[in-house]
C-alpha positions as a Markdown table, in Angstrom:
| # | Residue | x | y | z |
|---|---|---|---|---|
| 1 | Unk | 237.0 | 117.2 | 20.0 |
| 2 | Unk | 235.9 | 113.7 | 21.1 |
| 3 | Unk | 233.5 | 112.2 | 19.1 |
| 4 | Unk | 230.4 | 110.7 | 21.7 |
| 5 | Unk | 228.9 | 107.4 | 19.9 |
| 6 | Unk | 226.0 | 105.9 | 21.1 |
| 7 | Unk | 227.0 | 102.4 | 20.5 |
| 8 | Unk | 226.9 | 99.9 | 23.5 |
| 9 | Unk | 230.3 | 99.7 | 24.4 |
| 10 | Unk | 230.2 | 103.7 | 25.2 |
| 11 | Unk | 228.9 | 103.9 | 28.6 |
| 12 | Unk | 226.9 | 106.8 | 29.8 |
| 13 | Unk | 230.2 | 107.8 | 32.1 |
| 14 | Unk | 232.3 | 107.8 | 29.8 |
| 15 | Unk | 230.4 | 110.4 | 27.5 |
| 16 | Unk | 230.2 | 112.7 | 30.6 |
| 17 | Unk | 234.0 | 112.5 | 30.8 |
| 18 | Unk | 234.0 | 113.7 | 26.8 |
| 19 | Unk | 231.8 | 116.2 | 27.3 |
| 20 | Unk | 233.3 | 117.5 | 30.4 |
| 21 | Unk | 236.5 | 117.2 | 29.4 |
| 22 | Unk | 235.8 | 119.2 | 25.8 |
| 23 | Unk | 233.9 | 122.1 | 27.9 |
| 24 | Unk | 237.3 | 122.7 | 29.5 |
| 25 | Unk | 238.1 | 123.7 | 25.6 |
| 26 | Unk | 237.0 | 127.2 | 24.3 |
| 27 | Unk | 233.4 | 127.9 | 24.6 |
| 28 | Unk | 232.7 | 127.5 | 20.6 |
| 29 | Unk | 234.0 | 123.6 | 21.1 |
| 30 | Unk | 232.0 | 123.5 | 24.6 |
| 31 | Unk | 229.1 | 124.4 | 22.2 |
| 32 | Unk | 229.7 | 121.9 | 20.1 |
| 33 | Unk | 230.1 | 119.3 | 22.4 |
| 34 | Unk | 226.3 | 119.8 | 24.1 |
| 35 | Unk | 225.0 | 119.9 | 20.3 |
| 36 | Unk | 224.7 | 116.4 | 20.9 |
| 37 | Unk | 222.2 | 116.7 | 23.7 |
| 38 | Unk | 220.2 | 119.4 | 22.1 |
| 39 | Unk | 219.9 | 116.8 | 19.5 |
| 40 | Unk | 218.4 | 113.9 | 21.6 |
| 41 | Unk | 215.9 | 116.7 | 23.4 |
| 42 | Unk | 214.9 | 117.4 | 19.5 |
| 43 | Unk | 213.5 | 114.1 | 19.4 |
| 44 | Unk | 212.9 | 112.5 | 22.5 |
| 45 | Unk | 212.0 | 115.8 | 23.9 |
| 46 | Unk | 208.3 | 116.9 | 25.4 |
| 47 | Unk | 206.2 | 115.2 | 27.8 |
| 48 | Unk | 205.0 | 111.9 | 25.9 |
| 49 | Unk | 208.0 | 110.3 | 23.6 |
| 50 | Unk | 209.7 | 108.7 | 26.7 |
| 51 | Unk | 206.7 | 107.1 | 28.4 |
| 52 | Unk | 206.3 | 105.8 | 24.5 |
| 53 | Unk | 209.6 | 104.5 | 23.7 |
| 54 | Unk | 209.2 | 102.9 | 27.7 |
| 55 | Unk | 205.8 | 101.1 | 26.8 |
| 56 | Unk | 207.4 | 99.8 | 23.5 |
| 57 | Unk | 210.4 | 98.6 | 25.4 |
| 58 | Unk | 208.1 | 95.9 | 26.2 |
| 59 | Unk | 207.4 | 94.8 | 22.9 |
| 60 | Unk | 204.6 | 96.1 | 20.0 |
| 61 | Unk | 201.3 | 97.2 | 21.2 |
| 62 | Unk | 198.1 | 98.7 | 19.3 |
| 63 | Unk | 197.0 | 102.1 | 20.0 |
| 64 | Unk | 194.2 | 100.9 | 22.2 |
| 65 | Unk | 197.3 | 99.5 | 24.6 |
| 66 | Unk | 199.4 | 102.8 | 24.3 |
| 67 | Unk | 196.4 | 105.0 | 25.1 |
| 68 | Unk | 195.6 | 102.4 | 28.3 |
| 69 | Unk | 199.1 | 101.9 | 29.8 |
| 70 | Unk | 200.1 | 105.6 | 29.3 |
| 71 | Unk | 198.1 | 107.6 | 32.0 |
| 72 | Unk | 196.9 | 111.1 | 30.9 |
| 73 | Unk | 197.3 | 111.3 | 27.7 |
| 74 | Unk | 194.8 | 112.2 | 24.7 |
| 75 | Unk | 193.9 | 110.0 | 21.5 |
| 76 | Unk | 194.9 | 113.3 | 19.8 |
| 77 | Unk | 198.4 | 113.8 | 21.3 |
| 78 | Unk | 199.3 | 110.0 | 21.1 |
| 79 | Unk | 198.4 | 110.2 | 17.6 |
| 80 | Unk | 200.5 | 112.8 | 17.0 |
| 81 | Unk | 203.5 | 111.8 | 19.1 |
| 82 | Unk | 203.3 | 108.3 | 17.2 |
| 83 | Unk | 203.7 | 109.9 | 14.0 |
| 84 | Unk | 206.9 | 112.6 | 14.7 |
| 85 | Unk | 208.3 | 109.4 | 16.7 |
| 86 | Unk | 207.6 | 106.9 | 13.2 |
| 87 | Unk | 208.8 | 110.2 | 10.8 |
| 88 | Unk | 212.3 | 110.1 | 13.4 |
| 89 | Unk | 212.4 | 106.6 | 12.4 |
| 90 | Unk | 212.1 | 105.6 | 15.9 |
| 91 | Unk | 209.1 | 103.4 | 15.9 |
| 92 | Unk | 207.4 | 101.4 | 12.8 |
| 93 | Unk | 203.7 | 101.2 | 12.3 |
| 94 | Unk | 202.2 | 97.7 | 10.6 |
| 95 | Unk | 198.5 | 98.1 | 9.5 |
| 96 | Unk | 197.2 | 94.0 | 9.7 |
| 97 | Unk | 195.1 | 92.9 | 6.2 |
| 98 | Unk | 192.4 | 91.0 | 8.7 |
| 99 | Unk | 189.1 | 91.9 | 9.6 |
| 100 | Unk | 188.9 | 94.1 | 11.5 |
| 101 | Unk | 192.1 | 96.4 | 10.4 |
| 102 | Unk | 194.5 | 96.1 | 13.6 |
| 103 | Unk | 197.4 | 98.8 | 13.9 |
| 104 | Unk | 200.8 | 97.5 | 15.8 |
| 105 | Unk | 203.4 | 100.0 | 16.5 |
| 106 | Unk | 206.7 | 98.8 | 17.1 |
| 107 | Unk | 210.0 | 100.1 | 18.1 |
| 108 | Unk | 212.8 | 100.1 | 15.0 |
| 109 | Unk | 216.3 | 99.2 | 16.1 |
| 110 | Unk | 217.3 | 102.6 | 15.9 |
| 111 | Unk | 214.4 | 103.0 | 18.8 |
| 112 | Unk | 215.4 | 100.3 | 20.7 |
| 113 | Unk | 218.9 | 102.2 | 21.2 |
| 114 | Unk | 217.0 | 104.1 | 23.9 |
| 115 | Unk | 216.9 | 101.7 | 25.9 |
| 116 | Unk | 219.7 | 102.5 | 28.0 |
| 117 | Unk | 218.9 | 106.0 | 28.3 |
| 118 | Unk | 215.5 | 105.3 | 29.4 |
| 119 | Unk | 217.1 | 102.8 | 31.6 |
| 120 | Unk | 219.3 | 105.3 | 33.4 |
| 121 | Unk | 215.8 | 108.2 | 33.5 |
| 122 | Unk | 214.3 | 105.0 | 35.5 |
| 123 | Unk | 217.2 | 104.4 | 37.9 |
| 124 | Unk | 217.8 | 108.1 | 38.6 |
| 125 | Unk | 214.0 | 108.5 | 38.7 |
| 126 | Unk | 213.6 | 105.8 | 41.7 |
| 127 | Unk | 216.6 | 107.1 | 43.4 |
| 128 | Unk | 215.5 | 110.9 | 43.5 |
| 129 | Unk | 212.0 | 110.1 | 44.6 |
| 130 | Unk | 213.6 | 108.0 | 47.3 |
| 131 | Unk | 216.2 | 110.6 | 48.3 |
| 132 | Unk | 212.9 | 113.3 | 48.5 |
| 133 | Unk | 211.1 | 111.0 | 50.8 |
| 134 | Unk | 214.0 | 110.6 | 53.3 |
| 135 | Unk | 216.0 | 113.5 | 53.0 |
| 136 | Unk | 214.2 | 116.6 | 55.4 |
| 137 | Unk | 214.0 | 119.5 | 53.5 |
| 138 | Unk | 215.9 | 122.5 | 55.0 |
């Protein structure tokens, strides 16, 4: 079985070809192949972690900016998505010594290797909206 990397030279066809290409293998290797995705919904998984990561993208921001710029959701869930996101090693979390205490989150480097994923989500996002509002349903 292939081995799918998530380094930058490993484009997001290419890992389709690998996975498709393993599923053609008996189903016990086609199971292992999709492990991989399980993995990612693991982490980035639910309805919060991407519009995080996608805030982030943009650089560090305090709470107050995260609970602002992502629409709908609660102090509690943020605060709890920030923390399974910082325990995944995803984002980091810098308390400031200064009067008054500021918090920053920030996205690690492991994080910021979402970027292309959330990239593609955007893409096929704006193209499935505009393929809904021209195509006529039948």
């Amino acid at each position: 079985m292939e081995e799918i990397t998530t380094t930058e030279e490993t484009s997001l066809s290419e890992a389709v070809t690998a996975v498709t290409h393993d599923c053609a293998l008996p189903a016990h290797e086609c199971k292992k192949a999709i492990m991989g995705v399980h993995d990612a919904m693991y982490v980035l998984g639910g309805k919060w972690k991407i519009y995080i990561i996608a805030a982030l993208l943009f650089g560090p921001k305090r709470y107050s900016d995260l609970l602002r710029d992502i629409n709908g959701i609660s102090g509690k869930v943020l605060s709890r998505e920030l923390k399974e996101m910082e325990t995944n090693r995803l984002l980091t979390r810098s308390v400031s010594g200064t009067a008054p205490l500021t918090v920053t989150y920030a996205l690690t480097p492991y994080g910021e290797s979402t970027k292309a994923i959330i990239g593609i989500l955007a893409e096929w996002g704006k193209s499935h909206r505009n393929y809904i509002i021209s195509e006529p349903q039948r």
